[in-house]
C-alpha positions in Angstrom: 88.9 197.4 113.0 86.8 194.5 112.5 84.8 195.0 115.9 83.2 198.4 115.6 80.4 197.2 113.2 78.7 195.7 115.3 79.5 191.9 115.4 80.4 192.6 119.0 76.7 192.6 120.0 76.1 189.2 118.6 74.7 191.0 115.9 75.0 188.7 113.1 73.6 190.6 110.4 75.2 194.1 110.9 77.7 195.0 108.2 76.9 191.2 106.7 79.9 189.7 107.9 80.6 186.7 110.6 77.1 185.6 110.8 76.8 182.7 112.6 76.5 179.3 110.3 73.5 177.8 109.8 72.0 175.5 112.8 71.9 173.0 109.9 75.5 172.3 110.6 76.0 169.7 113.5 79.4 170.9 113.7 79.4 174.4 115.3 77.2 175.9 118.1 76.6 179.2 117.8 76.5 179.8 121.8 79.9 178.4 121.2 80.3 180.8 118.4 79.3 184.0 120.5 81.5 182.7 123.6 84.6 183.2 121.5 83.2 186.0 120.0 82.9 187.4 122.9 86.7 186.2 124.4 87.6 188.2 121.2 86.0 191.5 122.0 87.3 191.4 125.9 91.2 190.9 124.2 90.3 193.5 121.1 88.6 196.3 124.3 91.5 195.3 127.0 94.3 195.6 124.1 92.9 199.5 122.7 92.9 200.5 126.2 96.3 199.7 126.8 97.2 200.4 123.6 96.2 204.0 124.3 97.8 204.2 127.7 101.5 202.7 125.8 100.8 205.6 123.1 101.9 207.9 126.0 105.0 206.3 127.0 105.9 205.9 123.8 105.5 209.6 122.8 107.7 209.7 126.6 110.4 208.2 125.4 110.4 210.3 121.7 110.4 213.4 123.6 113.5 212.2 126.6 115.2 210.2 124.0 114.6 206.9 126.6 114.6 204.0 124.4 112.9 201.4 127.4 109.8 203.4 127.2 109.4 202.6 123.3 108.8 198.8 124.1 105.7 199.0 126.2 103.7 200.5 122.6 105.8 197.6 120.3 104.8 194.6 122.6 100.5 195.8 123.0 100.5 197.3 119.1 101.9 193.7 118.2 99.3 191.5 120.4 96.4 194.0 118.9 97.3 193.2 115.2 97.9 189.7 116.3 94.3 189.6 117.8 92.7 191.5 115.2 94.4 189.0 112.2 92.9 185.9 114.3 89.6 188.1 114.8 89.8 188.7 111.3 90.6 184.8 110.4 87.9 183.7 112.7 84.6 185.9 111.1 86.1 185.1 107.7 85.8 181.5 108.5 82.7 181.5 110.1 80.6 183.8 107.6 77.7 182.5 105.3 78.4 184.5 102.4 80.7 187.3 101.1 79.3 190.5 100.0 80.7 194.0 98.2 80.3 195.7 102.0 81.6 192.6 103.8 85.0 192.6 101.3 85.4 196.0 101.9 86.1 195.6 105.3 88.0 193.0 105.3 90.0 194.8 103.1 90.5 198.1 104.9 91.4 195.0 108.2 93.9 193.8 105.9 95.6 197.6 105.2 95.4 198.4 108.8 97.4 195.6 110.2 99.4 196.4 106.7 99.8 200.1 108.3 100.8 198.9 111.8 103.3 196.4 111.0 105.1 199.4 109.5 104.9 201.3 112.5 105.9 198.4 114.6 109.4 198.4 112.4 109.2 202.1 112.7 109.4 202.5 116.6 112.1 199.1 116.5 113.9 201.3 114.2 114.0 204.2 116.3 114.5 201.7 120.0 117.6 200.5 118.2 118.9 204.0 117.1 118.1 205.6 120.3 120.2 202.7 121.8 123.1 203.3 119.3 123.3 206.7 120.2 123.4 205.5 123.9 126.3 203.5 123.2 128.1 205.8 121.5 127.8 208.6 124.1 129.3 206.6 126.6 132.2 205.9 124.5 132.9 209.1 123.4 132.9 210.2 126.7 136.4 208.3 127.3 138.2 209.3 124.7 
């Protein structure tokens, strides 16, 4: 993810991406800048937590074949690539200058959230099989 090198610090030249703009700009505030950087971190932190906590339920509801136990791991996985995108958008936006290392990243960003979309469709995939074979177990029951 975008976070772990280092812009979470305010560190605006680690990995030489979302430095702050210039204070030539009257435009932006870079206490402004690090406010929402830091709103950003909180919701990127609070979403892995509970990202790791769904992982369980999810791997739950594989092993009981209990579909409601799948959603909890679609709904956070979804808000974290949501949040990383706009984290993503935002350092993109408010960097000076693009380097080789900087590119990079944002292109391994962009294959992540690539990666969990398709494990989002994935676990949908299985929620709606698991509840087809619900479905049909109760109707095969009264024939």
């Amino acid at each position: 993810m975008v976070t772990i090198f280092g812009v979470a610090e305010g560190d605006p030249e680690s990995a030489g991406y979302g430095e702050l703009p210039s204070s030539t700009s009257p435009t932006t505030d870079p206490v402004e800048d690090l406010e929402t950087l830091k709103i950003l971190n909180i919701c990127v932190v609070t979403l892995s937590a509970l990202g790791l906590v769904s992982t369980f339920f999810l791997f739950y509801g594989l092993a009981k074949n209990r579909s409601p136990f799948l959603l909890p791991w679609v709904v956070i996985v979804s808000c974290t690539t949501a949040v990383d995108l706009i984290y993503a958008i935002y350092l993109l936006i408010h960097m000076e200058s693009l380097n080789p290392i900087s590119a990079m990243i944002f292109t391994s960003d962009f294959v992540l959230v690539i990666v969990n979309v398709y494990c989002i469709l994935c676990v949908v995939s299985q929620f709606q099989e698991l509840n087809r074979n619900l479905s049909l177990e109760g109707v095969g029951c009264h024939i």
